[in-house]
N, C-alpha and C positions, 0 to 999 in steps of 0.2 A: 504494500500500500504506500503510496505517496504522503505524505505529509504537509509537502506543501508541493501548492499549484498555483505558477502565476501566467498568467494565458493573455499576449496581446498586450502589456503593459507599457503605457507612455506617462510619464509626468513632467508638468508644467509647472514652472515658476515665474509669476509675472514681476517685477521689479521694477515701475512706473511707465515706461514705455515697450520699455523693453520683456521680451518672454526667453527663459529659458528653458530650454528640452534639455534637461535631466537626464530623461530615460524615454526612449523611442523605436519601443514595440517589440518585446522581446516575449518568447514563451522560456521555463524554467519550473525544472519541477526537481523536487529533493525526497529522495526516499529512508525510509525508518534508517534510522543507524548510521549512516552518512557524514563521514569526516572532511568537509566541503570547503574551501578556500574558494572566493569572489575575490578577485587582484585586479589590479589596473593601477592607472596613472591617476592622481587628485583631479577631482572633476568627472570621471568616467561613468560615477552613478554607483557606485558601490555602497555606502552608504545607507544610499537616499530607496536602494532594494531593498536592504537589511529591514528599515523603520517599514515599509512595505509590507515583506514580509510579517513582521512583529507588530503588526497594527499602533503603529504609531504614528504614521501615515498614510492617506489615499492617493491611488495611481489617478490621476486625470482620467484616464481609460484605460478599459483591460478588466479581467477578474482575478482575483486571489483567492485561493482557498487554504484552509490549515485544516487538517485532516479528514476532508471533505465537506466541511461545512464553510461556505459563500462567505465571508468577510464582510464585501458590499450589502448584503443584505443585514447586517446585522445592525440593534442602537447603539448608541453610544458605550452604555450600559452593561452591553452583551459584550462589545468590544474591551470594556475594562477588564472583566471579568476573563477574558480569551487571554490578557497581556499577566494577568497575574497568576493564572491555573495553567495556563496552558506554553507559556512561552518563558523562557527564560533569558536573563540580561547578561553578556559580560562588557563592559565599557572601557576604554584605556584609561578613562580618570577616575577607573575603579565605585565613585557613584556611592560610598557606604555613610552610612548617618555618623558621623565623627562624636554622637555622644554616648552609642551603644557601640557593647566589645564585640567582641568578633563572632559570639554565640548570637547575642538577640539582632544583630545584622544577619546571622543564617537561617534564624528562626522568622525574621522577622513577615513570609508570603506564609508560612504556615501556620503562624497565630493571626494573619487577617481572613487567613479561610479558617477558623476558628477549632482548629484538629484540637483535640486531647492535650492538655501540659505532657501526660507521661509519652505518648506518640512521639510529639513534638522535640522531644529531649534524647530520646534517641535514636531520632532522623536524625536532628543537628547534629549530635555527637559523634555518630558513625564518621558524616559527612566529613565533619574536622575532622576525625582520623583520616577519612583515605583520601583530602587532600594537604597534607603532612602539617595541619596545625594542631594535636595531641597537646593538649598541657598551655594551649593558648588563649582555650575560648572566653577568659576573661578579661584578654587586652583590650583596649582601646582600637582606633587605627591610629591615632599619632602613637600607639607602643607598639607599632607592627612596620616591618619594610615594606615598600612598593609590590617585591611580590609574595611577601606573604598575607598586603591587601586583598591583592588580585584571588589568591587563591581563598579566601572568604568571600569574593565577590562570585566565584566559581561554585561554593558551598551553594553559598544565597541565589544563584542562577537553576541550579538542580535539585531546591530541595522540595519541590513540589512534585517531580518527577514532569520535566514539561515535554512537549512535542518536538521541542527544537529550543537548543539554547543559540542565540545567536549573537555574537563574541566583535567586537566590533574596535578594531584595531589593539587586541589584546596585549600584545607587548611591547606596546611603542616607548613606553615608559619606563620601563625594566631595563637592566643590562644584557647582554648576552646570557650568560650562565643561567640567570635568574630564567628569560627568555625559554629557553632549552627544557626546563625544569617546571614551568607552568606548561608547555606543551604534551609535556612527557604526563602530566596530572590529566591531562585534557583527553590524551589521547587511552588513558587505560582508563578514564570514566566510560567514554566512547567502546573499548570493544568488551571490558567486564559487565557494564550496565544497560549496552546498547543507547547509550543517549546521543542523541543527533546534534550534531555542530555544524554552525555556517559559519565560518568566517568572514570578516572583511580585514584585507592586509595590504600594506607592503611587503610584507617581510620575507624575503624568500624563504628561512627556516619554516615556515608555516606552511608556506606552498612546497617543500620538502614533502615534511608531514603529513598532508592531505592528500588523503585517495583519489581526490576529483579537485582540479584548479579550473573556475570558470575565468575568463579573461575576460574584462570590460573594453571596450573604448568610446569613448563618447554619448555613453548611454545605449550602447548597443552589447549584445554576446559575442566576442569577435573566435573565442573560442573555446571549445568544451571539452579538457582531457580528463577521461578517467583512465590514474594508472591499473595496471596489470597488479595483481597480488603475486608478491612471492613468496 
């Protein structure tokens, strides 16, 4: 089953006189499990699919779907509701409430869908273990490095179990090592828990990593490799 379907997509930015085409008219579908890099040049639309995808923005035209259910059709309402059960966030400026530690920022989609305290405590918990924050969940993020925000923002991206996390220039901020080491977290969620990843990157190490590197140019698919398993 696909999980997401985007069919026909264009979007428009008008900026007083001026319109720009964003993204013009592409089909793109991601299936369960899917370790996927969107790459391009700044400007290409990478991005501006990601918020697409993730309902946190409308194509001008076109339809989207997240695991078969129409997008477009849905309220406002439904749409919140999709962005918090169903999808999950990673951001490169990490994005965590600086007054909660690193536990009630991974807890913090599954106490607004109102799961159980005892539930709740050990999703988060596991989650801190297996992405190597064990013995941390009461830091702050000013008591945590760059990536071991990231990797509570990776917690708080999957702890709802969503359809697709979608990771959105995740180590631009990190050093190499660090780099390497959020991937490697990224990439054994992905094939031990089946969780689906889109990326948006520059980073070659990412399009390394990834099974499938879609190339933007201009807001078009310029091209679609899925590699070979070895």
């Amino acid at each position: 089953m696909n999980v997401v379907e985007l069919k026909n997509i264009t979007k428009d930015y008008v900026q007083g006189e001026l319109t720009v085409h964003a993204l013009r008219g592409f089909d793109l579908t991601i299936g369960r499990g899917e370790f996927t890099a969107i790459c391009g040049p700044s400007g290409s639309g990478k991005t501006t699919t990601l918020n697409i995808i993730g309902a946190l923005d409308k194509p001008t035209s076109g339809s989207v779907s997240l695991e078969g259910q129409d997008l477009g059709a849905l309220s406002r309402r439904a749409l919140s509701l999709i962005r918090r059960d169903r999808v999950g966030f990673v951001f490169q400026a990490y994005n965590l409430m600086p007054v909660l530690t690193a536990y009630e920022n991974a807890e913090i989609v599954l106490a607004l869908q109102g799961k159980p305290l005892a539930e709740r405590r050990q999703r988060v918990m596991s989650l801190l273990a297996q992405v190597g924050l064990e013995g941390m969940e009461h830091r702050r993020p000013d008591q945590l490095s760059g990536g071991q925000q990231q990797r509570v923002a990776i917690a708080r991206a999957i702890a709802s179990n969503p359809a697709v996390v979608l990771a959105d220039e995740p180590t631009a901020n990190v050093d190499s090592e660090t780099a390497d080491k959020l991937l490697g977290v990224m990439e054994r969620l992905n094939q031990e828990n089946g969780t689906t990843f889109v990326f948006s990157t520059h980073d070659p190490r990412v399009m390394e990593r990834a099974r499938r590197v879609v190339t933007m140019v201009d807001g078009q698919i310029d091209h679609d490799e899925i590699k070979s398993q070895t």
